[in-house]
N, C-alpha and C positions, 0 to 999 in steps of 0.2 A: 438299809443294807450297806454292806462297807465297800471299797471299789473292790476291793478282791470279791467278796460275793458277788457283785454285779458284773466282772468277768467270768465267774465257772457260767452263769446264768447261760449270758451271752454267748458263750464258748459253745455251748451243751445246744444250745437255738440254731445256730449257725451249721450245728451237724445233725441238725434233727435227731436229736436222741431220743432214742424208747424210751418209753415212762411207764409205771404203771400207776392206776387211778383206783382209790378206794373209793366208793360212793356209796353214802349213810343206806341202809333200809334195812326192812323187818324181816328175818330173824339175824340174818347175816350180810353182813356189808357186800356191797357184787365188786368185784374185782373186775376190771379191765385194763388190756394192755393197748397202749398209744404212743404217742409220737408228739414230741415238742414243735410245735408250727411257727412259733413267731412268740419274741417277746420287744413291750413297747415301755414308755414310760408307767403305764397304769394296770395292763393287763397281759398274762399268759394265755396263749392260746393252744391250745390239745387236741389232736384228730378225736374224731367223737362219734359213733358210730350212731344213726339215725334212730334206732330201735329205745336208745336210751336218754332221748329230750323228755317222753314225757317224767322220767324219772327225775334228769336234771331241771326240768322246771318247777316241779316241787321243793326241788333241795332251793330252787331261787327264793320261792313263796316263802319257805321257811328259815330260810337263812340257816340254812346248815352248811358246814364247811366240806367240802373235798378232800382227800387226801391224797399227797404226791410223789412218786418216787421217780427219781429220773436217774436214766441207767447211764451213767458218765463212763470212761475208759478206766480209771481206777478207785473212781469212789462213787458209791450212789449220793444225789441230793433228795432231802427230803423236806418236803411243808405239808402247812395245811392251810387252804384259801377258802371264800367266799366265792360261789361260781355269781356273775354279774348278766351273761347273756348266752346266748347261742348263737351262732353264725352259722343259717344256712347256706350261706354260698362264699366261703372262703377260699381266696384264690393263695393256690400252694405256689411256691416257686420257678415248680417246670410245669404251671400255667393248669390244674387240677382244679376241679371245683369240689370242696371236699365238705363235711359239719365240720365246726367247732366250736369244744369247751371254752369259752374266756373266766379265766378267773382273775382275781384281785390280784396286782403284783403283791407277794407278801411279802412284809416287812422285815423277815428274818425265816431262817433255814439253818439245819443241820445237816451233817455231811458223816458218809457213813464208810469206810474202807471197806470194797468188795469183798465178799465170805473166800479167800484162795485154800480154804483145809477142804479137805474131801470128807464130804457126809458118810457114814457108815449106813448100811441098811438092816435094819432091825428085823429080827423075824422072832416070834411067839416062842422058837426054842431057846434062844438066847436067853429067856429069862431076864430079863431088862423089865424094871418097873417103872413108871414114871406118873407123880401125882401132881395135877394142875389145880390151884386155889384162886382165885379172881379176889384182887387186893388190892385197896385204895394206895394212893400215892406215900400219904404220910403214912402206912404201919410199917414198922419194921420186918423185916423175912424172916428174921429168924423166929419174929412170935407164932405162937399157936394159932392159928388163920379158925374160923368155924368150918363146922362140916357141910352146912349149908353154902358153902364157898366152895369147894369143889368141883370140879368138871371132868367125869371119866372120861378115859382117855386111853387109844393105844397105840405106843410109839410104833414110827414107820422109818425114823432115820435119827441118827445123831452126831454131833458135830463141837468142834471146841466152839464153834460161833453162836450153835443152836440146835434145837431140832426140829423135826414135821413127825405130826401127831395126828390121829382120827380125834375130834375132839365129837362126844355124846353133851346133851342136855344131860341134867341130872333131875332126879323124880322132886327135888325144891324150886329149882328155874330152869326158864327158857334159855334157851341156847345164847342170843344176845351177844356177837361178837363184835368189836369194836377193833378198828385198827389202833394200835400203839395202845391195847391195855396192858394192866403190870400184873404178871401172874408170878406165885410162890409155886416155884419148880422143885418138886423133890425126886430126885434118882437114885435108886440101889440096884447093885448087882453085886451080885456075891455079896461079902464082910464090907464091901463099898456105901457109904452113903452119901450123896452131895446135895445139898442144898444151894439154889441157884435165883436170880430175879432174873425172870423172861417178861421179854415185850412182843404181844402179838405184830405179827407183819402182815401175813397172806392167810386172810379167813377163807374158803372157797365151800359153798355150802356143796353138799354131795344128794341133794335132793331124794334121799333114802327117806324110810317111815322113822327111824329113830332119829330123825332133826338133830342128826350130822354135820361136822366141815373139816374138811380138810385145812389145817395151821400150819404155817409158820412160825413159830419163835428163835428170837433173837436176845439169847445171851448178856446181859449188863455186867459185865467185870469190872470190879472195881479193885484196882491195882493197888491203892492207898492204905484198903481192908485187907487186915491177918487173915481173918476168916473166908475172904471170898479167896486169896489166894488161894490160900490152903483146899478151897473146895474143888479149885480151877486145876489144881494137880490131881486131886483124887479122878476128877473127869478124863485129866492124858493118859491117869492108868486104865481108865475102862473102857475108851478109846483103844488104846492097844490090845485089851484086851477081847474088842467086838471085831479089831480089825484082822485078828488073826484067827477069830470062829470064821468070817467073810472067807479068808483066807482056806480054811478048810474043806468047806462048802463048794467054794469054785473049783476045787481038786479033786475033790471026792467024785 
């Protein structure tokens, strides 16, 4: 890492920043929210709630990686590490004996500028469609994805950053959410069509019989592309125009 990453690190340690933790498992990754405890030359440490060792000692056995988000003042940091151990008796600063996650210091992170637009909330009359495809790194978006690749889906908010979706299995695959996959997002409303890359964030399974989860996604604009411009405006117009149905709604 560069000494500037190794200051936000630090910084973010020093104020105990909330984090939130993906952890690998079947069918949906579990989410939990934490707390940055202590960072050393080799390892991160995460309040870690008791219930969830024997999960993290499999991820050890297996060597499966973590996933990080740490909730900084105006930007989130994000990695992904190798958990190394548990610590049941880690003593906190104002003298706590608390669990904790250790993971690998990671060698490199990315840095994300907090969501500041206001989500809109989607509701079934609005008419708002929104189709999710599950898509490897190297295809293109704009190509024709299979149908097999699909994950029905029904918006519940929308955002110039992103949206939250009920995401269903589909009758080809299991549900299988991963944090940071790359889906082919497609939205129409009204004569509007946008085509977009989202990155899963926040899977949260909803333990219903239809093997559900409540998503997150995060928007990938890319400023450099004609087309994604172009599509990132079609979305301010439908923005404005979900936020003035919103608008009606609360009045009526």
């Amino acid at each position: 890492m560069t000494e500037t990453q190794d200051e936000l690190l630090i910084a973010a340690a020093n104020e105990h920043a909330s984090c939130i933790i993906s952890l690998p498992s079947s069918p949906v990754a579990s989410i939990r929210r934490s707390k940055l405890l202590h960072i050393d030359e080799s390892v991160v440490s995460l309040l870690l709630e008791k219930a969830d060792c024997p999960l993290v000692e499999q991820l050890i056995a297996e060597s499966l990686p973590v996933h990080v988000t740490i909730r900084s003042d105006n930007a989130d940091i994000l990695f992904h590490s190798l958990p190394v151990a548990i610590d049941l008796t880690f003593l906190t600063t104002d003298k706590r004996v608390v669990t904790a996650l250790q993971l690998k210091l990671p060698e490199k992170f990315s840095t994300s500028q907090r969501r500041r637009v206001f989500r809109i909330p989607v509701t079934p009359e609005d008419g708002l469609i929104v189709k999710l495809w599950r898509v490897n790194d190297y295809v293109l978006i704009r190509d024709r994805p299979l149908p097999s690749q699909e994950l029905p889906c029904d918006p519940m908010n929308l955002g110039e950053g992103g949206l939250g979706a009920l995401v269903r299995a589909s009758s080809h695959q299991a549900l299988n959410l991963k944090f940071n996959q790359r889906f082919r997002t497609e939205i129409r409303f009204g004569k509007h069509e946008i085509l977009l890359e989202a990155r899963l964030r926040h899977p949260e399974q909803t333990h219903r019989d239809d093997d559900s989860a409540v998503c997150g996604f995060e928007f990938m604009h890319n400023e450099r592309d004609v087309e994604s411009r172009r599509h990132r405006q079609k979305l301010q117009l439908v923005l404005s125009e979900l936020q003035r149905a919103a608008f009606r709604r609360m009045s009526a």
